[in-house]
C-alpha positions as CSV (number, residue, x, y, z in Angstrom):
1,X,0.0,0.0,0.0
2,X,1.3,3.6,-0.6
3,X,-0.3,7.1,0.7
4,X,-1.5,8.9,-2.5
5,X,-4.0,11.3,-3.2
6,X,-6.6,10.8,-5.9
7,X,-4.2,12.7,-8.5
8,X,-1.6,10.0,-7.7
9,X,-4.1,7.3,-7.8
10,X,-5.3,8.1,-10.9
11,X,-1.8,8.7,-12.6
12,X,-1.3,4.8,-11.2
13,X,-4.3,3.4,-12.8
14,X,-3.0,4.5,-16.7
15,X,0.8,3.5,-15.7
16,X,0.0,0.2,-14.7
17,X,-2.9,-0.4,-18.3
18,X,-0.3,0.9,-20.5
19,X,1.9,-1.0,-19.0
20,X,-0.5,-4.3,-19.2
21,X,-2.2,-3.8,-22.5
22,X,-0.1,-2.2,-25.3
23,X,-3.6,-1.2,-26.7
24,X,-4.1,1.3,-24.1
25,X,-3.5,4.9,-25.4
26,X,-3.9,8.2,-23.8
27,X,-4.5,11.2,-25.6
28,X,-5.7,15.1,-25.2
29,X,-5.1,18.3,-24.6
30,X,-1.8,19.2,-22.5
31,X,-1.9,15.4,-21.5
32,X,1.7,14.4,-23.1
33,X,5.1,16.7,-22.0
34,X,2.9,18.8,-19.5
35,X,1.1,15.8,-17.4
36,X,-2.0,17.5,-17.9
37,X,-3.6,20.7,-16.2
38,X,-3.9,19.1,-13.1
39,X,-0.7,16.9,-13.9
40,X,-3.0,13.3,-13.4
41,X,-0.7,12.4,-16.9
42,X,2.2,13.6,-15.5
43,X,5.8,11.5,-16.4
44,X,3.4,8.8,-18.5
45,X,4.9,10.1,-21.6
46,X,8.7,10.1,-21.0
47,X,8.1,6.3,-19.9
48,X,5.8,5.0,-22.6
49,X,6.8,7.3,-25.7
50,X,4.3,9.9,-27.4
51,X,3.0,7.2,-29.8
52,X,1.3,6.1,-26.5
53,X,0.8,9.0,-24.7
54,X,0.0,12.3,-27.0
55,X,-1.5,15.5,-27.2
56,X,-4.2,16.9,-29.0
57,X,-6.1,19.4,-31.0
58,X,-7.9,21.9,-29.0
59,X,-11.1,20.4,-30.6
60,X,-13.4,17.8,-28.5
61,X,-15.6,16.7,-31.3
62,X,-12.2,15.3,-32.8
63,X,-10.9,14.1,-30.0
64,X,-14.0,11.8,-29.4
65,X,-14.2,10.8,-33.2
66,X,-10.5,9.7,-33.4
67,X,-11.3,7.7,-30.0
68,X,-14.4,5.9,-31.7
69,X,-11.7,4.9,-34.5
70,X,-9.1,4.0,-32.8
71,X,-11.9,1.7,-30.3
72,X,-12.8,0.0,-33.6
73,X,-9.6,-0.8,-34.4
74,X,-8.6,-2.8,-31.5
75,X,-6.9,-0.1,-29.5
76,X,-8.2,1.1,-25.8
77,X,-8.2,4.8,-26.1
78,X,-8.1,6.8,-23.1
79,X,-9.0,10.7,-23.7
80,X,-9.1,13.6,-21.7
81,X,-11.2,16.7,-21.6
82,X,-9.7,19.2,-19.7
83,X,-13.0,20.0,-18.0
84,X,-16.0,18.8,-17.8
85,X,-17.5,22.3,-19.5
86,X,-15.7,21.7,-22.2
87,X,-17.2,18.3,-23.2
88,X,-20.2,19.3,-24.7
89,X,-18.5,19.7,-28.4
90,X,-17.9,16.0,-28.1
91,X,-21.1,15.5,-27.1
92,X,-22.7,14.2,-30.8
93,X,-19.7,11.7,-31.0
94,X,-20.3,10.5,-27.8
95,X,-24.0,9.8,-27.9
96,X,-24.4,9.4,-31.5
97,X,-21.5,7.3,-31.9
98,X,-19.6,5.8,-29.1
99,X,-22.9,4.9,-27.0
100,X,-25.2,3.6,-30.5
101,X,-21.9,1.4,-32.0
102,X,-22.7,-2.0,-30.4
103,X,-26.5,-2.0,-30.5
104,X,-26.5,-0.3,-34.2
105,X,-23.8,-3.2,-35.8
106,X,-25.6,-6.1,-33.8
107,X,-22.4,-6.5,-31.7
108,X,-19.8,-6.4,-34.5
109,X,-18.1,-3.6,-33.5
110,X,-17.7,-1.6,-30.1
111,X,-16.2,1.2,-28.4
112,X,-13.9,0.5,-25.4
113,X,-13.5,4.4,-24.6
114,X,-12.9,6.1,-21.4
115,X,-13.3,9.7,-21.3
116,X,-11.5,11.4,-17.9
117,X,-12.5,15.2,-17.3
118,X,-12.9,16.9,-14.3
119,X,-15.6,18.1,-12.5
120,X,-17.5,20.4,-9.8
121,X,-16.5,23.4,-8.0
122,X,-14.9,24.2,-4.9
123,X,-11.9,25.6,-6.7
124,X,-12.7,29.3,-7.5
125,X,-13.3,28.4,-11.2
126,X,-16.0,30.1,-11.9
127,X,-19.1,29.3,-14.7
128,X,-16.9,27.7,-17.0
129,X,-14.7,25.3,-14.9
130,X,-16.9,24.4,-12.4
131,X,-19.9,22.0,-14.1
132,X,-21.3,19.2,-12.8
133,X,-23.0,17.7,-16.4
134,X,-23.2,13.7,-15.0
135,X,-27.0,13.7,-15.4
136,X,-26.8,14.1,-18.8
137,X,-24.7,11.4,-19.6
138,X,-26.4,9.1,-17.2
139,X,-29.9,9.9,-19.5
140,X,-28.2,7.9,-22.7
141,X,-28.1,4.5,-23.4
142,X,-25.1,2.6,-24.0
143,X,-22.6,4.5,-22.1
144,X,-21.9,4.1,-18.6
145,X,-21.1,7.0,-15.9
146,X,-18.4,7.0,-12.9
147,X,-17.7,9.5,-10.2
148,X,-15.8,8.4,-7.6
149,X,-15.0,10.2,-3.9
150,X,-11.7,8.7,-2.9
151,X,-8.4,7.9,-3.9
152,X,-8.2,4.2,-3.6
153,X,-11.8,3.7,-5.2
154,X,-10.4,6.3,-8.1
155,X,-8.0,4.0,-9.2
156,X,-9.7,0.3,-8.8
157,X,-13.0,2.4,-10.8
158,X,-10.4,3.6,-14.2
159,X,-8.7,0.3,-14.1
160,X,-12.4,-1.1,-14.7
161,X,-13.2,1.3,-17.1
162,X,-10.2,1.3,-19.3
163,X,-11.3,-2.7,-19.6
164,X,-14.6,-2.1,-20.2
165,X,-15.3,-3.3,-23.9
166,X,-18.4,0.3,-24.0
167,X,-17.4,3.6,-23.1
168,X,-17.0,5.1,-20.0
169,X,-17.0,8.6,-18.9
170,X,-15.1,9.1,-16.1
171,X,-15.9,12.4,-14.1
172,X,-12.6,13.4,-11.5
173,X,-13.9,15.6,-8.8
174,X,-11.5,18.5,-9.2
175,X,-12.0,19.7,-5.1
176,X,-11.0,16.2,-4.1
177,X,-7.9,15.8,-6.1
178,X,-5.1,16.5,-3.4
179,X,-7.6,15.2,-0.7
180,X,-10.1,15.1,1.5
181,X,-10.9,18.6,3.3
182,X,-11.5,20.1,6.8
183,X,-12.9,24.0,7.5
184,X,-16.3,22.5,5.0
185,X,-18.7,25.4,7.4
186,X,-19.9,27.1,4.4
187,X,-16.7,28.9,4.3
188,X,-13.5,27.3,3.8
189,X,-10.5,29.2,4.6
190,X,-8.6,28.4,1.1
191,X,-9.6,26.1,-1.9
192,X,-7.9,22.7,-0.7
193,X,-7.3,23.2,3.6
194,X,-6.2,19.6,3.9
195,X,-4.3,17.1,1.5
196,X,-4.3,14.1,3.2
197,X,-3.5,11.5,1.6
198,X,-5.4,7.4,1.4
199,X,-4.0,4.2,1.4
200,X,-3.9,2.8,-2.0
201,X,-2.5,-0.7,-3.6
202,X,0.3,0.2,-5.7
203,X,-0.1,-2.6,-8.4
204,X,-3.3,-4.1,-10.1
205,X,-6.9,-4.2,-8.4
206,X,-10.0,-3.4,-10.2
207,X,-13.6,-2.0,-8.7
208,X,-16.3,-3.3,-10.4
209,X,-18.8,-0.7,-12.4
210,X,-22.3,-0.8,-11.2
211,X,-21.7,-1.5,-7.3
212,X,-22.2,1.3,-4.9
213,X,-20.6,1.3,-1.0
214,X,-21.4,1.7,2.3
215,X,-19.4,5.0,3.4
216,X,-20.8,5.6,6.9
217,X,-23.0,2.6,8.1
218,X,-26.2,4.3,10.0
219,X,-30.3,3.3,10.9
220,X,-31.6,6.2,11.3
221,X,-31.8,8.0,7.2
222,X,-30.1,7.2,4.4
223,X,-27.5,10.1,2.4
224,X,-27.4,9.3,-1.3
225,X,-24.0,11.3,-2.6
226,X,-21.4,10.5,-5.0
227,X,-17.6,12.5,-5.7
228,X,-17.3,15.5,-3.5
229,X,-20.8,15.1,-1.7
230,X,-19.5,11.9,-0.2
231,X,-17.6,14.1,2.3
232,X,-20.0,16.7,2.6
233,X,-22.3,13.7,3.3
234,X,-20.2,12.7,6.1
235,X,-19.6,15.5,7.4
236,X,-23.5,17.0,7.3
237,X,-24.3,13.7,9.3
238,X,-21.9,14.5,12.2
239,X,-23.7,17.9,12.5
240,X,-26.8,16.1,12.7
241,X,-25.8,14.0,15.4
242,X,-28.2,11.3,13.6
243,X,-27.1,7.9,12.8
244,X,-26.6,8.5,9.4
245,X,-26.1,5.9,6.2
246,X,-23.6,7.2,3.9
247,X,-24.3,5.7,0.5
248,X,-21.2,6.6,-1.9
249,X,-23.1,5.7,-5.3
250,X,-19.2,5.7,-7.4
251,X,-21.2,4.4,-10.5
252,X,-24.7,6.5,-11.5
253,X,-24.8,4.0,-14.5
254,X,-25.4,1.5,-13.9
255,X,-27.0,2.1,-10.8
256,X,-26.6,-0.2,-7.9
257,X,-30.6,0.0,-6.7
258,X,-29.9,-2.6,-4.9
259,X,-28.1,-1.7,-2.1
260,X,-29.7,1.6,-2.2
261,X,-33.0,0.0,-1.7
262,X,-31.9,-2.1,1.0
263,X,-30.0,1.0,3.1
264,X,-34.0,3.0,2.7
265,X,-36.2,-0.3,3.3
266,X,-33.7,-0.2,6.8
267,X,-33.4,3.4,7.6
268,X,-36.9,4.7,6.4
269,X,-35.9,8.3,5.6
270,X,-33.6,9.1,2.1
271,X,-31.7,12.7,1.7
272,X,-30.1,13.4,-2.0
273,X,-26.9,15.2,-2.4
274,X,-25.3,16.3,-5.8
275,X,-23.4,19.4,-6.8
276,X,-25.1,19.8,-9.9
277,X,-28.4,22.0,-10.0
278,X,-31.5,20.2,-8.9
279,X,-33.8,20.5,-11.8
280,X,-33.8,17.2,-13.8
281,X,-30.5,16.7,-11.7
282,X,-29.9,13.1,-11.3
283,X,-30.8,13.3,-7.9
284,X,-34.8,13.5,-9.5
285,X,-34.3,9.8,-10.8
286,X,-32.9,8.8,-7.7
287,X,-36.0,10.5,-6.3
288,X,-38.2,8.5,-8.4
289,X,-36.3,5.0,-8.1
290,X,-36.5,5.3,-4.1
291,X,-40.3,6.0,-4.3
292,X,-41.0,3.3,-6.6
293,X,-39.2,0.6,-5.0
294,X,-39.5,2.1,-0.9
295,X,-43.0,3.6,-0.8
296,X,-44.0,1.5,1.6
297,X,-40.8,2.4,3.9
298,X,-40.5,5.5,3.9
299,X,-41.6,7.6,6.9
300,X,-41.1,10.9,5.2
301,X,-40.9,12.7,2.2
302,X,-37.4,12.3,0.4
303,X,-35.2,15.2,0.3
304,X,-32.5,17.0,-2.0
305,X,-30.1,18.9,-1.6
306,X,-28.5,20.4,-4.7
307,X,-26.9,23.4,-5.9
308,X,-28.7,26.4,-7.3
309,X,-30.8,26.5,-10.9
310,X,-27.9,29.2,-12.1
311,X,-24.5,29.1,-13.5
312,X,-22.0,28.3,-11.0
313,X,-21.1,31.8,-9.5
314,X,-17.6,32.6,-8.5
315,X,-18.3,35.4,-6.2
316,X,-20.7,33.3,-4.4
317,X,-19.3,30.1,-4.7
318,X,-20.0,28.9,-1.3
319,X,-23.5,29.8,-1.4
320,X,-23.8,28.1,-4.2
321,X,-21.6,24.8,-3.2
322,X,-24.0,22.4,-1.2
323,X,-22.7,21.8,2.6
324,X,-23.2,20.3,5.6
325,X,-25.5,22.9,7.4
326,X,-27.9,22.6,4.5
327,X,-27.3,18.5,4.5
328,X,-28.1,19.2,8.3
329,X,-30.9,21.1,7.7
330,X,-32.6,18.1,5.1
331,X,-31.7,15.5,7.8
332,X,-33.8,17.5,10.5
333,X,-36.3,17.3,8.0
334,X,-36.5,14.3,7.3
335,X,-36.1,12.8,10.7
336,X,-39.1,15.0,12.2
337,X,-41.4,13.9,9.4
């Protein structure tokens, strides 16, 4: 085991498939001599050569389209958007294209793709660096959707996904890069206040997609959260002095119901947490999935807690950014309903 933060992690995870399968590739913008914006490619170059490891065109739409070629071709592409606001140019390729290629050619062909980009706020970055699109991708068929919330989770989840035979996008919560976080009261003294670091396998371990975990084990409600909101979770359940389940979903498609199910059939009270605004956020479908399957359980409305219908301010950024008092204040909800 080795201390590293999700960066670290995450680096691991492409060292260790480009060193197993010389099919892997990893390509985009700044990814190659530079390591990447937030350095998560950092050295993989210099070690496996830039026929391996290259950069790109600052064009998404072509980054995705060479990815679907190079997936039909036998190759294991994985690319990186340098945001998550900036993958919206890609987004015909990835929906008409990558997600359609095995149903449309009966199975013949397929796209084994897995798209990294950051995500969420929490880092000053204003409208344009600070998006939480998940839902969106989580609406279309054929392509699955992972966030994960912790270093050693990061790594077994993009092993997974760069052997997955259908694409992947693979959101990187960019506030939880160097580490959890302490000082969460609304008003954090500076972007990251605490880069502690998790214990993580240094060689080969997968996570498989699709299977949720217990974060904090609790009776009394059930948090749904995934990325970043896993610690605001956490910590919005200590303020509540409740015994809280903490429900880290890591992959929103395919959803583990399952184990949702069974944490709300126990508890008998469900809050929703995402980043991402709460209008057809995907927090609504978890919504509707817990009241279809739990109805009978449920001893008060659900609640969500989301940010704001609005572009993510930078002035007000931790107005906008969802934490633990108002997790607190859905938990006191909940609990006296």
């Amino acid at each position: 085991m080795a201390r590293m933060n999700m960066i670290q992690a995450i680096n691991s995870a492409m060292d260790i498939m480009l060193e197993r399968d010389p099919n892997t590739v990893i390509f985009g913008e700044d990814v190659g001599y530079f390591g990447g914006v937030f350095r998560c490619t950092a050295g993989l170059q210099k070690k496996y050569g830039d026929h391996r490891v290259f950069d790109s065109p600052i064009a998404e739409g072509g980054i995705l389209a060479t990815a679907v070629g190079m997936g039909v071709y036998g190759l294991r592409p994985v690319v990186e958007i340098q945001f998550a606001d900036y993958i919206y140019p890609a987004f015909d390729q990835l929906v008409s294209e990558a997600a359609r290629l095995r149903y449309r050619s009966g199975g013949e062909f397929w796209a084994p793709i897995t798209v990294r980009s950051p995500c969420g706020g929490g880092i000053f970055g204003g409208q344009t660096h600070s998006q939480s699109p998940e839902a969106i991708f989580t609406h279309v068929c054929g392509l699955k959707t992972v966030i994960p919330s912790n270093p050693i989770d990061a790594k077994g989840l993009l092993i997974a996904a760069i052997e997955d035979d259908d694409p992947v996008v693979f959101f990187e919560p960019k506030r939880i890069y160097n580490g959890p976080f302490e000082g969460y009261h609304d008003r954090p003294l500076v972007p990251w206040s605490k880069h502690d670091l998790g214990e993580v396998p240094e060689g080969y371990y997968r996570i498989e997609l699709g299977r949720a975990a217990i974060a904090r084990a609790g009776s009394d409600v059930t948090v749904l959260a995934y990325g970043t909101m896993v610690h605001v979770a956490l910590a919005g359940v200590a303020e509540s002095g409740v015994d809280g389940e903490v429900i880290d979903l890591r992959t929103l498609m395919p959803l583990d119901i399952e184990c949702i199910v069974a944490s709300v059939k126990k508890t008998g009270r469900c809050v929703i947490l995402h980043e991402a605004t709460r209008f057809s956020g995907y927090g609504a479908e978890l919504s509707a999935q817990v009241q279809e399957a739990c109805f009978h359980h449920l001893e008060a409305p659900i609640e969500r807690v989301a940010g704001w219908d609005t572009p993510y301010p930078h002035a007000f950024e931790w107005e906008y950014f969802p934490g633990p008092a108002r997790v607190k204040r859905a938990i006191d909800k909940v609990m006296a309903g």
